[in-house]
N, CA, C and O atoms as CSV, one atom per row, in Angstrom:
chain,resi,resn,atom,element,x,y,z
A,1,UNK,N,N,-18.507,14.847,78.046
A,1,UNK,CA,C,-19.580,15.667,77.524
A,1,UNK,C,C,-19.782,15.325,76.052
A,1,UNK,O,O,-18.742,15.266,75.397
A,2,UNK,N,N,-21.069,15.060,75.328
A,2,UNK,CA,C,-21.368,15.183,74.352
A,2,UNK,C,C,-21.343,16.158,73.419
A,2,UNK,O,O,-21.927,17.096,73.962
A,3,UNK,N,N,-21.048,16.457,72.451
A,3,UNK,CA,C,-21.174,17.578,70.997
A,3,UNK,C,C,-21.360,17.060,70.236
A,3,UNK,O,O,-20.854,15.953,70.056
A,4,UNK,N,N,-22.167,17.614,69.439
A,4,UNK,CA,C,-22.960,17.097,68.169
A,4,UNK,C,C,-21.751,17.905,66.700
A,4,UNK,O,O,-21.764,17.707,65.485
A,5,UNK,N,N,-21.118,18.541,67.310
A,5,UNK,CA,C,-19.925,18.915,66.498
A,5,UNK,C,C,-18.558,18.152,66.660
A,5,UNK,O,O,-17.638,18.234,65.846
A,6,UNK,N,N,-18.545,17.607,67.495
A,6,UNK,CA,C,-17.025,16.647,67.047
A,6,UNK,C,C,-17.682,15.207,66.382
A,6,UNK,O,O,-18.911,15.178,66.459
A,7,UNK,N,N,-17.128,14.156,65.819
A,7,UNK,CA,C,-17.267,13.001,65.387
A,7,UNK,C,C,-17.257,12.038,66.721
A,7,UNK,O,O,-16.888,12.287,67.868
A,8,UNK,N,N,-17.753,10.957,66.192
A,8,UNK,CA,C,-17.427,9.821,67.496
A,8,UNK,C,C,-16.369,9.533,67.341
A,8,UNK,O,O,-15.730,9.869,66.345
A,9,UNK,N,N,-15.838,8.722,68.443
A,9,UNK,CA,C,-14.542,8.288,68.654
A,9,UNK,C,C,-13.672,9.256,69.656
A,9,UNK,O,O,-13.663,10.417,70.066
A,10,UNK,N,N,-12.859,7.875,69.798
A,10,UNK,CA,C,-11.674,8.726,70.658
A,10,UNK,C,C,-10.507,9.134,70.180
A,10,UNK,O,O,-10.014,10.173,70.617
A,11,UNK,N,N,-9.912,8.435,69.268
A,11,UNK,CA,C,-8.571,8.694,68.490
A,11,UNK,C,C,-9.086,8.449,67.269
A,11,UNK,O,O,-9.606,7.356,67.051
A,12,UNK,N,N,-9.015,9.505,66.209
A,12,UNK,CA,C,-10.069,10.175,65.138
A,12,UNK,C,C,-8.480,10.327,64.029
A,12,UNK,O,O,-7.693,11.260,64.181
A,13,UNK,N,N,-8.307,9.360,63.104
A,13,UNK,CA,C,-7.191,10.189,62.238
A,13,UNK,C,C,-7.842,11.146,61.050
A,13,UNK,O,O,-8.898,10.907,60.464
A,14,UNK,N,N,-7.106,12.108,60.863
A,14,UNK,CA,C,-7.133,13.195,59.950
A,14,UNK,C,C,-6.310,13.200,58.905
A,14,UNK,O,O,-5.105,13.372,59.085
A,15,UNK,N,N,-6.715,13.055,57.940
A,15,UNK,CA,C,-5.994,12.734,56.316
A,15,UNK,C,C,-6.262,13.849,54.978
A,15,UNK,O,O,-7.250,14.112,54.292
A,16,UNK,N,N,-4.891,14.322,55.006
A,16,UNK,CA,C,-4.696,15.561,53.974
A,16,UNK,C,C,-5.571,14.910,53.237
A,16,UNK,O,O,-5.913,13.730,53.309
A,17,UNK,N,N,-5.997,15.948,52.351
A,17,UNK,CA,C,-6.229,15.589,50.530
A,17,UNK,C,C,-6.206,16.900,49.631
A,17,UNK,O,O,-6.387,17.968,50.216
A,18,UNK,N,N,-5.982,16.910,48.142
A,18,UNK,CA,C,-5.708,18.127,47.738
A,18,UNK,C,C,-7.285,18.508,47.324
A,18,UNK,O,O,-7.421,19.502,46.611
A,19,UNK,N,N,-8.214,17.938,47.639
A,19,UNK,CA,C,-9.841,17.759,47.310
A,19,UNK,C,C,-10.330,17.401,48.227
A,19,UNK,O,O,-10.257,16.174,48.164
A,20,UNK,N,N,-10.935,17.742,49.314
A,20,UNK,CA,C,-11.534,17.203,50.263
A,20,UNK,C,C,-12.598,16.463,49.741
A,20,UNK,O,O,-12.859,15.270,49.895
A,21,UNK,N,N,-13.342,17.576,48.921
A,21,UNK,CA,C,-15.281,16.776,48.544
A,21,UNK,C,C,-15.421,15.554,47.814
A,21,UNK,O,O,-16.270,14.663,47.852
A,22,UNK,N,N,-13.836,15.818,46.783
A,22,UNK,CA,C,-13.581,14.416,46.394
A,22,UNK,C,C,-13.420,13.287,46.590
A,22,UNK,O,O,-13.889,12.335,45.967
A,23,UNK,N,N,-12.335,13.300,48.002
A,23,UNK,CA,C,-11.994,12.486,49.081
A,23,UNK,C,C,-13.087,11.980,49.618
A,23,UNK,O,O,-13.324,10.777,49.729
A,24,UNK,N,N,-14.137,13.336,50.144
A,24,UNK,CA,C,-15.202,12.332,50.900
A,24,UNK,C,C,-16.030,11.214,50.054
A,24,UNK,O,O,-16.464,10.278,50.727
A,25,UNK,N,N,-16.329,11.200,48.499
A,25,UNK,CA,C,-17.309,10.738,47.678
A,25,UNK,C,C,-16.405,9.439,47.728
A,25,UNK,O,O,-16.891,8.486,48.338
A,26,UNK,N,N,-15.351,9.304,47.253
A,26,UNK,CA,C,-14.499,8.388,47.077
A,26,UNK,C,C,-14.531,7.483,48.290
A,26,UNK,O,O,-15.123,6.405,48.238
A,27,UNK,N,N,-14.001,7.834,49.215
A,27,UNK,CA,C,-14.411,6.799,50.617
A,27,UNK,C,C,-15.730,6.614,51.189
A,27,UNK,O,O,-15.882,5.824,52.121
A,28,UNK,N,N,-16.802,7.350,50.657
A,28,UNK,CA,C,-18.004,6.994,51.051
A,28,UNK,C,C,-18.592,5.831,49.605
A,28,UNK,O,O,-19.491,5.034,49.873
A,29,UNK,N,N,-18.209,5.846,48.670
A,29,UNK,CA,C,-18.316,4.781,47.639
A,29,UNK,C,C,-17.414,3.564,47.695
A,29,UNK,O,O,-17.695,2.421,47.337
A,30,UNK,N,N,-16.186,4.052,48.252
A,30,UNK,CA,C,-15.184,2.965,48.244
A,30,UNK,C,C,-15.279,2.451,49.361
A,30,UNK,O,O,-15.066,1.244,49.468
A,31,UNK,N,N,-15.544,3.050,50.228
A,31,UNK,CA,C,-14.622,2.002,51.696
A,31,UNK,C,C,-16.161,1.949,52.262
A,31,UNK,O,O,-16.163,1.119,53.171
A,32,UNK,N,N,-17.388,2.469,52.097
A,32,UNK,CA,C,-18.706,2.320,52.647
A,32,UNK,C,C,-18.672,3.400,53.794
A,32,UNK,O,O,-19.486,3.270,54.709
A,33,UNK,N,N,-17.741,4.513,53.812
A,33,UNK,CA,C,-18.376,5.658,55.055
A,33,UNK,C,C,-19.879,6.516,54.679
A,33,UNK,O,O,-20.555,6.776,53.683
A,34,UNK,N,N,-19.901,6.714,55.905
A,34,UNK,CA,C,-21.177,7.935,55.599
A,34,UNK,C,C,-20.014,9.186,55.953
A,34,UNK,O,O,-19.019,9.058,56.667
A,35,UNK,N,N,-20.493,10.493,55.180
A,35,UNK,CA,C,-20.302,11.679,55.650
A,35,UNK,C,C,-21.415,12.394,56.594
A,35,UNK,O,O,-22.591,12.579,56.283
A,36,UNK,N,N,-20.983,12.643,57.436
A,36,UNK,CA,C,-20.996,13.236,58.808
A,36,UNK,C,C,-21.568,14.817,58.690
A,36,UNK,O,O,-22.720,15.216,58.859
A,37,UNK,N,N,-20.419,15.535,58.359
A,37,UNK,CA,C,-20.416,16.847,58.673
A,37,UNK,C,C,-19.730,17.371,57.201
A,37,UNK,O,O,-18.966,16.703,56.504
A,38,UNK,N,N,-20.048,18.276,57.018
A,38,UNK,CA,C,-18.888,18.810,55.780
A,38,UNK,C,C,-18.549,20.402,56.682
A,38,UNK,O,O,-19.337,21.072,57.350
A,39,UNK,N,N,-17.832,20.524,56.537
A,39,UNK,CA,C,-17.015,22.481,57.072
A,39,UNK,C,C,-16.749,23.165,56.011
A,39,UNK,O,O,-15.529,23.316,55.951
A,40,UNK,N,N,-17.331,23.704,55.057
A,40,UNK,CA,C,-17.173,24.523,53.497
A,40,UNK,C,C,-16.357,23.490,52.932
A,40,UNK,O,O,-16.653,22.297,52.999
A,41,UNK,N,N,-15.444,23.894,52.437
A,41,UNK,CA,C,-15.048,22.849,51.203
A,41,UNK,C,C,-13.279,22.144,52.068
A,41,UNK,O,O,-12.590,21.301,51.494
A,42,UNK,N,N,-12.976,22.630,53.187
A,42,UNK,CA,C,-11.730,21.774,53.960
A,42,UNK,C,C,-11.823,21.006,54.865
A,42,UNK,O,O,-10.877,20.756,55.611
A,43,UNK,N,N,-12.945,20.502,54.969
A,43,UNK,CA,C,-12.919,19.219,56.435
A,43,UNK,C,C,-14.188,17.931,56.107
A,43,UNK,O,O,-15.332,18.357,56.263
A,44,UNK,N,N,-14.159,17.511,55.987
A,44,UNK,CA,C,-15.499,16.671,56.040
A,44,UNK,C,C,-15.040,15.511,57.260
A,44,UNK,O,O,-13.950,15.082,57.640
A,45,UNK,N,N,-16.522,15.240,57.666
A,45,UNK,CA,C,-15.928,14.164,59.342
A,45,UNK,C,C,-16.748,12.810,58.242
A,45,UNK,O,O,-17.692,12.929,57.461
A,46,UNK,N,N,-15.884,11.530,58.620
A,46,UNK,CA,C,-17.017,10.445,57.700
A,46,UNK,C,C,-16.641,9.456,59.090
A,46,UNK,O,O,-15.743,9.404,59.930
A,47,UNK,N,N,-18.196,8.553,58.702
A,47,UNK,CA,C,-17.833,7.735,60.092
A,47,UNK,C,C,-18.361,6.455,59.556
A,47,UNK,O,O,-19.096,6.316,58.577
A,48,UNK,N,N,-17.892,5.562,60.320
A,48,UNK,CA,C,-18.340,3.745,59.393
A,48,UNK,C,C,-18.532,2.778,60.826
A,48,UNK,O,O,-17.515,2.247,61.272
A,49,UNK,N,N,-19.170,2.674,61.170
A,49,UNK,CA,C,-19.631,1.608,62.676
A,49,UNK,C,C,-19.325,3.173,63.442
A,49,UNK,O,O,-19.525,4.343,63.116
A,50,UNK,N,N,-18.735,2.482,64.623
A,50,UNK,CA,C,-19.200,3.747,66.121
A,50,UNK,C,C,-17.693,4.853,65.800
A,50,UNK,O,O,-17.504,5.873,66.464
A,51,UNK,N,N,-16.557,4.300,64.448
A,51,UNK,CA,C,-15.280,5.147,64.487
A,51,UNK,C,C,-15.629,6.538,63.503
A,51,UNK,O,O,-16.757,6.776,63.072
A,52,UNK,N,N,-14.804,7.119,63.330
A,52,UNK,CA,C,-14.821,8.257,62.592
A,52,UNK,C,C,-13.376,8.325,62.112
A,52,UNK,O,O,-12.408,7.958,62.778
A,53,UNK,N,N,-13.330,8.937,60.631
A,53,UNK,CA,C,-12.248,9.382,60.081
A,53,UNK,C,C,-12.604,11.188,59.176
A,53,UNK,O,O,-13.561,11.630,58.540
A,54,UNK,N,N,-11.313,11.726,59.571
A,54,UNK,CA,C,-11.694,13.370,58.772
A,54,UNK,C,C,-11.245,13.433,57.705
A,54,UNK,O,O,-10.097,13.010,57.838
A,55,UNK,N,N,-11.450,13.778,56.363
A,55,UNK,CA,C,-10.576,14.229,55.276
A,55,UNK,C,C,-10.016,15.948,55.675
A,55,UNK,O,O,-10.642,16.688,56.434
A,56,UNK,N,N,-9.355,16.141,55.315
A,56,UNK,CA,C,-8.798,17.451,55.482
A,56,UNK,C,C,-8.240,18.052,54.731
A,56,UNK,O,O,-7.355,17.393,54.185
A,57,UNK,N,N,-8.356,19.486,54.265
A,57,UNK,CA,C,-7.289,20.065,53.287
A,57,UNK,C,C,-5.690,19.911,53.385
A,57,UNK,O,O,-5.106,20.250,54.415
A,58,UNK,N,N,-5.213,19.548,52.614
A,58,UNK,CA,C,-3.684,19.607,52.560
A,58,UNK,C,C,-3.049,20.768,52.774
A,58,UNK,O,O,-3.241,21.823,52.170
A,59,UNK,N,N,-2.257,20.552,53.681
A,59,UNK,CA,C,-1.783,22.192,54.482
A,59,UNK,C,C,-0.077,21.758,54.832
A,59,UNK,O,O,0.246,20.872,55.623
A,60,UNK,N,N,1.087,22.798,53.870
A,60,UNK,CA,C,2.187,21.835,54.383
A,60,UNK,C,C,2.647,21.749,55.526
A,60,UNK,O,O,3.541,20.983,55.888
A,61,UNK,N,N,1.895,22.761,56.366
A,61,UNK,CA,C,2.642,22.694,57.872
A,61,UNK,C,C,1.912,21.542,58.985
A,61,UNK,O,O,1.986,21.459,60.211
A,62,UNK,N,N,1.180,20.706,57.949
A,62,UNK,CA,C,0.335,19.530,58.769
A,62,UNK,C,C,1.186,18.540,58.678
A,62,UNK,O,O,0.767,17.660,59.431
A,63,UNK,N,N,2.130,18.211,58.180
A,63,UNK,CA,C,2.684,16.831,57.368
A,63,UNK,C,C,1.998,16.079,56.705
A,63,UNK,O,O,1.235,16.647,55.924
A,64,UNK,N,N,1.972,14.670,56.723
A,64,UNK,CA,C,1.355,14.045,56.110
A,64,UNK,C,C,0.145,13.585,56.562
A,64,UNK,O,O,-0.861,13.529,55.856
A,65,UNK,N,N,0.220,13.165,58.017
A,65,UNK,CA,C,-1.013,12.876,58.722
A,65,UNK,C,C,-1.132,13.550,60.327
A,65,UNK,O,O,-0.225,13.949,61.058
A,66,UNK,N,N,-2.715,13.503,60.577
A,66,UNK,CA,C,-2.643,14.316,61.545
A,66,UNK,C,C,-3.643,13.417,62.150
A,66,UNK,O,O,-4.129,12.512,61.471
A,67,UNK,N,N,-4.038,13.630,63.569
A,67,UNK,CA,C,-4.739,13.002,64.636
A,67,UNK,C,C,-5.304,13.261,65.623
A,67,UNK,O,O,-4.501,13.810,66.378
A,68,UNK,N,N,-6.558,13.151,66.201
A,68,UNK,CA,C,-7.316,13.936,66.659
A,68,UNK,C,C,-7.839,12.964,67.673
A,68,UNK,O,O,-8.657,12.058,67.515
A,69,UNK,N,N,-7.034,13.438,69.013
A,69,UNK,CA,C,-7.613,12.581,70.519
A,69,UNK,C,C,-8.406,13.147,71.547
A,69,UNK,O,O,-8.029,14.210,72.040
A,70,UNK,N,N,-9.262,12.701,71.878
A,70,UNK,CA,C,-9.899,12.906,72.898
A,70,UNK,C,C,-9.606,12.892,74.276
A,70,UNK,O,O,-9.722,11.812,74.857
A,71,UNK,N,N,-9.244,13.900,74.919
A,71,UNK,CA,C,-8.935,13.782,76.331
A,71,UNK,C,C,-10.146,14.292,77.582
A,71,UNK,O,O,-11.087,15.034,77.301
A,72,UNK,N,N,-9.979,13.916,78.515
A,72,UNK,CA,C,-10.537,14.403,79.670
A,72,UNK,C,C,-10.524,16.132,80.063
A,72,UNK,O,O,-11.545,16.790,80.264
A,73,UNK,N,N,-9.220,16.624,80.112
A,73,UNK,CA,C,-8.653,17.396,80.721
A,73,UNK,C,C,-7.539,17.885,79.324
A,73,UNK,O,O,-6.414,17.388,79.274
A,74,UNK,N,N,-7.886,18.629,78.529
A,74,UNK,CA,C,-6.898,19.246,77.826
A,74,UNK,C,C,-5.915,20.073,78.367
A,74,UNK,O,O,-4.817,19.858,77.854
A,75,UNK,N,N,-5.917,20.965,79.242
A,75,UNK,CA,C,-5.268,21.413,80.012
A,75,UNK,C,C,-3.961,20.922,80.442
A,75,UNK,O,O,-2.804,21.165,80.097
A,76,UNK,N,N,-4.605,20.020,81.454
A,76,UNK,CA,C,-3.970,19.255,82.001
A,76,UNK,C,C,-2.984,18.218,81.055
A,76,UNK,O,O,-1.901,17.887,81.537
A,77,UNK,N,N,-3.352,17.744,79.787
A,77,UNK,CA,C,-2.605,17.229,78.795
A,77,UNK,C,C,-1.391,17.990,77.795
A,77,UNK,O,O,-0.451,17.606,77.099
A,78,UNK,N,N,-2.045,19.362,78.194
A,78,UNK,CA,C,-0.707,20.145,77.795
A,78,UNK,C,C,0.040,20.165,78.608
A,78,UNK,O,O,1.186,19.849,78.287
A,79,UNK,N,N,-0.199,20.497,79.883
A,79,UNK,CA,C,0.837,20.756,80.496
A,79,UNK,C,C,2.293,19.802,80.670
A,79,UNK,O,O,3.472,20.106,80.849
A,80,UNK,N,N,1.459,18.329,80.498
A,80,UNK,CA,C,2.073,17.600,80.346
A,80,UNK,C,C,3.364,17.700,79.219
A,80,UNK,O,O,4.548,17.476,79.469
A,81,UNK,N,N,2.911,18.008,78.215
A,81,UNK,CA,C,3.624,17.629,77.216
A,81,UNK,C,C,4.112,18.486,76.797
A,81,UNK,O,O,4.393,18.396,75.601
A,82,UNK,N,N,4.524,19.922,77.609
A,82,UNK,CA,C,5.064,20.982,77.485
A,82,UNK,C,C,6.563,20.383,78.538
A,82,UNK,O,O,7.733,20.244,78.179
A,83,UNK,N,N,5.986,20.159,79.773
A,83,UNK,CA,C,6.821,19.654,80.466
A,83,UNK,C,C,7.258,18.485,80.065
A,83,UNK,O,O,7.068,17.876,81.118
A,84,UNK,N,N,7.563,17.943,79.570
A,84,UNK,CA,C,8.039,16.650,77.832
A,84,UNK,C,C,8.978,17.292,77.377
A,84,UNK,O,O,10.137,16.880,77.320
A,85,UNK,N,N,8.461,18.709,76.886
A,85,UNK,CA,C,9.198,18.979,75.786
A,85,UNK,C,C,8.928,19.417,74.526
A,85,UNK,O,O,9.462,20.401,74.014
A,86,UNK,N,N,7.756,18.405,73.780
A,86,UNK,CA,C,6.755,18.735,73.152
A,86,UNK,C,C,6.685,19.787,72.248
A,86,UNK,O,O,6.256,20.862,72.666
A,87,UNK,N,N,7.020,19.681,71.106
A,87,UNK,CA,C,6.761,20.885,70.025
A,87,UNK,C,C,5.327,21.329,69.865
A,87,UNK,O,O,4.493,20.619,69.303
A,88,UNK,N,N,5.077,22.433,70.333
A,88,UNK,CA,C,3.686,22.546,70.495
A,88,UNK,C,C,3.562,23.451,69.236
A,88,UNK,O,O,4.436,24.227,68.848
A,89,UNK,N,N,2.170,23.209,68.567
A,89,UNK,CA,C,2.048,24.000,67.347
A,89,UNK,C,C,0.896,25.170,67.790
A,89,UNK,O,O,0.821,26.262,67.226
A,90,UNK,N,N,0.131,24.795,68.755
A,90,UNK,CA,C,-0.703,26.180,69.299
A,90,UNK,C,C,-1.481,25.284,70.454
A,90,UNK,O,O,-1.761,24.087,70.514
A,91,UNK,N,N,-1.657,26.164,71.154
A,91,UNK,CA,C,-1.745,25.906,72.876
A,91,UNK,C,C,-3.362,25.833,72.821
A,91,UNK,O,O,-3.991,26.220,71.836
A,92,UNK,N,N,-3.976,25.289,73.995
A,92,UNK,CA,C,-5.534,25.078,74.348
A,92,UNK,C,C,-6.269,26.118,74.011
A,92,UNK,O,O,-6.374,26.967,74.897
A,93,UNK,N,N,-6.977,26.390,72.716
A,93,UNK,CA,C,-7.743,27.417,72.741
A,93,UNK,C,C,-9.122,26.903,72.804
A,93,UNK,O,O,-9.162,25.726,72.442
A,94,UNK,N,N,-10.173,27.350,73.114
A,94,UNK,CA,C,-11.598,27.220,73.188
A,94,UNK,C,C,-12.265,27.684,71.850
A,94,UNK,O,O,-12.290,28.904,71.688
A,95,UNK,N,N,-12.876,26.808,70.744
A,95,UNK,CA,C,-13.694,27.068,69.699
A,95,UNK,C,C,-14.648,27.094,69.654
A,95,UNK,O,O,-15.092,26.240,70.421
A,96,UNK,N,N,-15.627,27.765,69.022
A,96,UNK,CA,C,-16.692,27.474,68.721
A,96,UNK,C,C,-17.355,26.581,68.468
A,96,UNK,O,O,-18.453,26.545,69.025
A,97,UNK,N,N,-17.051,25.679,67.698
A,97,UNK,CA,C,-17.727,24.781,67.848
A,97,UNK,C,C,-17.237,23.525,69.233
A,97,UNK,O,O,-16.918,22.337,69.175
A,98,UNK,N,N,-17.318,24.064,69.874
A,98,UNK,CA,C,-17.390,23.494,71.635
A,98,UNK,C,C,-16.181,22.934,72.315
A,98,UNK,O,O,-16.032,22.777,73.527
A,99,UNK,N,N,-15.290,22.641,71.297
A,99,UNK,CA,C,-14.481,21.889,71.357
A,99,UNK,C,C,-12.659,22.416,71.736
A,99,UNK,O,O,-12.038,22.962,70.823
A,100,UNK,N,N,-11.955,22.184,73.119
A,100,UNK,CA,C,-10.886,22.831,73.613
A,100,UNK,C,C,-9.701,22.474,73.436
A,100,UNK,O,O,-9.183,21.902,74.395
A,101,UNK,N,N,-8.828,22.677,72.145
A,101,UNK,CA,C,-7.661,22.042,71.815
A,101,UNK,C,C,-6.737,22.484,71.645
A,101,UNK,O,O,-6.659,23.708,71.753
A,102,UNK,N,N,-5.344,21.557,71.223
A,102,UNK,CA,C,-4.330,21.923,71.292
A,102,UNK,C,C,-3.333,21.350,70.318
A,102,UNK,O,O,-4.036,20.391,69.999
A,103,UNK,N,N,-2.554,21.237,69.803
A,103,UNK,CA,C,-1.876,20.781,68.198
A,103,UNK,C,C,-0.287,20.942,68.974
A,103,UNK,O,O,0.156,21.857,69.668
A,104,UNK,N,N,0.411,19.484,68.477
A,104,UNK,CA,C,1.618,19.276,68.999
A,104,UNK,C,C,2.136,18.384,67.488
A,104,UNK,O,O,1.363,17.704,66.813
A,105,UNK,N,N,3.432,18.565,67.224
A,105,UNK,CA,C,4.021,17.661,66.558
A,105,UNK,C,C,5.307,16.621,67.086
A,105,UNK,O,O,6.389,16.893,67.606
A,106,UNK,N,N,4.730,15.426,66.738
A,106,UNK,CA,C,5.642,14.294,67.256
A,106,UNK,C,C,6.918,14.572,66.893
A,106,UNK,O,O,7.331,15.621,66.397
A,107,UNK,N,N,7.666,13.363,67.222
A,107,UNK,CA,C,9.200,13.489,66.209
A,107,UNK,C,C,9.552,13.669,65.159
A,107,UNK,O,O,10.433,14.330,64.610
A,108,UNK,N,N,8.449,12.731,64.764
A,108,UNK,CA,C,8.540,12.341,63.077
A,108,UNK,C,C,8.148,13.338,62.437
A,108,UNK,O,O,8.164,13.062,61.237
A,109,UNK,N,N,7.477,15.323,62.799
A,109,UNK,CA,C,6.759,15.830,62.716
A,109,UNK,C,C,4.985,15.700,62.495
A,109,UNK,O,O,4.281,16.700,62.351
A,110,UNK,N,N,4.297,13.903,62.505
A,110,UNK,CA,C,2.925,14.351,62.681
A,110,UNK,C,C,2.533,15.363,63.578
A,110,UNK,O,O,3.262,16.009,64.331
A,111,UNK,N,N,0.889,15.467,63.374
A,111,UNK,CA,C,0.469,16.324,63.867
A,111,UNK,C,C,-0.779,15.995,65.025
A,111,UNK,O,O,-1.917,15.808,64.594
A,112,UNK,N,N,-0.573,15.947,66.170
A,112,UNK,CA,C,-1.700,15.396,67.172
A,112,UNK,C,C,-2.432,16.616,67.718
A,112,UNK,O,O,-1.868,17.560,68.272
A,113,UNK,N,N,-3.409,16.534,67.563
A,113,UNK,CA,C,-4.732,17.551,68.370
A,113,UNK,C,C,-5.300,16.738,68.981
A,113,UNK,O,O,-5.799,15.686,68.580
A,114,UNK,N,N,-5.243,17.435,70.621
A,114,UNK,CA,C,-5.800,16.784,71.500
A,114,UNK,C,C,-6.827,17.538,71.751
A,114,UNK,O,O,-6.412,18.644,72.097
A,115,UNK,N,N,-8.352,17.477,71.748
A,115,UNK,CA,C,-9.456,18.053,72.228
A,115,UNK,C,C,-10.627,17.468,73.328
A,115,UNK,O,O,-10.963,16.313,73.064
A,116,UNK,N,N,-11.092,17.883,74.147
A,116,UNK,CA,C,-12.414,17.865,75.082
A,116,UNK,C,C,-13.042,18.658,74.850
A,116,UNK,O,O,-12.858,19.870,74.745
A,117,UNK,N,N,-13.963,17.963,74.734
A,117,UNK,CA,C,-15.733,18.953,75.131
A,117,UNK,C,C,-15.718,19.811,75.613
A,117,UNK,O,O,-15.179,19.752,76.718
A,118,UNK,N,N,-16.165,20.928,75.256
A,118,UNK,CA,C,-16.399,21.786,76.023
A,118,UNK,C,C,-17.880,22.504,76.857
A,118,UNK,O,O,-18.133,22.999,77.954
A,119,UNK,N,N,-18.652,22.180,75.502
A,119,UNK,CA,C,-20.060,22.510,75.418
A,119,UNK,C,C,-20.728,21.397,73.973
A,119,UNK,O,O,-20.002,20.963,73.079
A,120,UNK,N,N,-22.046,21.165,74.068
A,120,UNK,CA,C,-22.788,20.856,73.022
A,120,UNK,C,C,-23.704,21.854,71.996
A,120,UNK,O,O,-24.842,22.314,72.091
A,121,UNK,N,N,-22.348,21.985,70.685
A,121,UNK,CA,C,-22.610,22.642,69.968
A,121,UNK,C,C,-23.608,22.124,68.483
A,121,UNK,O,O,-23.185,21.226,67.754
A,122,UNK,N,N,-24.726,22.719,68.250
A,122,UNK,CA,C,-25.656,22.148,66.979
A,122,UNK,C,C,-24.286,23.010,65.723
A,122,UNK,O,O,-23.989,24.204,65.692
A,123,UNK,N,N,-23.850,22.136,65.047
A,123,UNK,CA,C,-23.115,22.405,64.016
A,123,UNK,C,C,-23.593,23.639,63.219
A,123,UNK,O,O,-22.736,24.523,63.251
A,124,UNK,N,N,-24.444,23.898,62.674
A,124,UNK,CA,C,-25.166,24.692,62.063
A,124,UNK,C,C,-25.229,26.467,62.717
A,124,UNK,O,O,-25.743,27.379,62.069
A,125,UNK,N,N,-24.731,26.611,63.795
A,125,UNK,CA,C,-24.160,27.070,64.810
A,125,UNK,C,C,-23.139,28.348,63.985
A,125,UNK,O,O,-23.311,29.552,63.792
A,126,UNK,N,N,-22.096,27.434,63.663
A,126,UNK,CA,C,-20.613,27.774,63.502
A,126,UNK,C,C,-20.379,28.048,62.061
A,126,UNK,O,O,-19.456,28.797,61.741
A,127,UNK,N,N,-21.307,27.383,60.980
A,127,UNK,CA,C,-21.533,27.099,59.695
A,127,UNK,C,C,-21.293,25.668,59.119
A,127,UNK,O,O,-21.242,25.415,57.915
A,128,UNK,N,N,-21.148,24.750,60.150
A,128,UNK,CA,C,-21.594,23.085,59.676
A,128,UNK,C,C,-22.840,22.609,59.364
A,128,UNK,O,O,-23.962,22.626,59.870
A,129,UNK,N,N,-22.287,22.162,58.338
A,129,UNK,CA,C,-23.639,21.354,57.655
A,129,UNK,C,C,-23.373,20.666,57.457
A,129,UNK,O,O,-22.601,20.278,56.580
A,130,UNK,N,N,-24.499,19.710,59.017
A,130,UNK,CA,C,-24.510,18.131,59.089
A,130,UNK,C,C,-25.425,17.372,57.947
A,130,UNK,O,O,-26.454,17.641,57.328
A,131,UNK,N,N,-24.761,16.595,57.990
A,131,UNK,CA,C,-24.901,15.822,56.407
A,131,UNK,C,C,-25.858,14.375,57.049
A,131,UNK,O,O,-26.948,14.298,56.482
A,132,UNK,N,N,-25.655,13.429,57.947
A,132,UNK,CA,C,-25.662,12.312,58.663
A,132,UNK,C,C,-25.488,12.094,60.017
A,132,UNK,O,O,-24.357,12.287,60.462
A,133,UNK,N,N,-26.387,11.725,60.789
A,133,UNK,CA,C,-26.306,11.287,61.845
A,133,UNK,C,C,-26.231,10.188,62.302
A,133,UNK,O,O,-26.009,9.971,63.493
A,134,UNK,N,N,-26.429,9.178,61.303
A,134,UNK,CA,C,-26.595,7.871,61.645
A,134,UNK,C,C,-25.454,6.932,60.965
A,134,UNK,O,O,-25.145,7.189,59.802
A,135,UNK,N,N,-24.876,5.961,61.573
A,135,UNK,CA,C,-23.643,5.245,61.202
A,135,UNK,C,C,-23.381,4.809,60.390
A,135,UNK,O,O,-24.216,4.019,59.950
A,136,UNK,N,N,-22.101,4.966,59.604
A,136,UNK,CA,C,-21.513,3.947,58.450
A,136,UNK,C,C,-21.997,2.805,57.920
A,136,UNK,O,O,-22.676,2.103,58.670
A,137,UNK,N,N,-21.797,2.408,56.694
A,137,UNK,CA,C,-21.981,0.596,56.528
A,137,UNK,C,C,-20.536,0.181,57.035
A,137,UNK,O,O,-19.567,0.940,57.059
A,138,UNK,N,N,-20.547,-0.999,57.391
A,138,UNK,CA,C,-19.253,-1.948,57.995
A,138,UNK,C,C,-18.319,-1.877,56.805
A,138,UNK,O,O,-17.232,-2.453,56.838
């Protein structure tokens, strides 16, 4: 399913910063992203060809980096990884902005959120303000 509230891509990394808005200007000057989406002043989505990368507020219970996959069946991907073992940091909830996830930390403590579609949400919706729709420079 499509949403106009998640980023493209399938495996999406998420990168603290103690400045998000800063972060985004900086990699949209430096590395050639476009910004995407901004979420008030802790998330911005930036995307460069068909990938996407998030800046994110620095939060210490995130570690250092965090990661954001796309599954079929979230559900079904927890269950999995409950039955693993799996340090789960909060179980499949359904958001508003469309999207049905779940937050686990690896060994190393990263942080993986696995989400599916749920519905196609217009950002503006939830309080996103889409910035860009159209793709990165290379």
């Amino acid at each position: 399913m499509n949403n106009r509230s998640r980023p493209p891509g399938t495996v999406i990394p998420q990168l603290p910063y103690a400045d998000v808005g800063e972060a985004a200007i900086w990699l949209c000057e430096v590395f050639g992203f476009s910004e995407r989406l901004r979420i008030a002043n802790h998330r911005s989505q930036l995307t460069v060809g068909s990938a996407s990368v998030v800046a994110m507020e620095a939060r210490p219970n995130l570690g250092l980096a965090a990661v954001l996959v796309q599954v079929s069946d979230v559900d079904a991907h927890y269950q999995r990884a409950v039955q693993h073992g799996a340090q789960i940091v909060s179980p499949p909830t359904t958001y508003p902005y469309g999207e049905r996830q779940y937050t686990v930390q690896d060994l190393a403590g990263h942080s993986w959120t696995f989400t599916e579609s749920v519905a196609d949400v217009d950002p503006a919706d939830w309080g996103g303000v889409l910035i860009s729709v159209g793709e990165g420079a290379a």
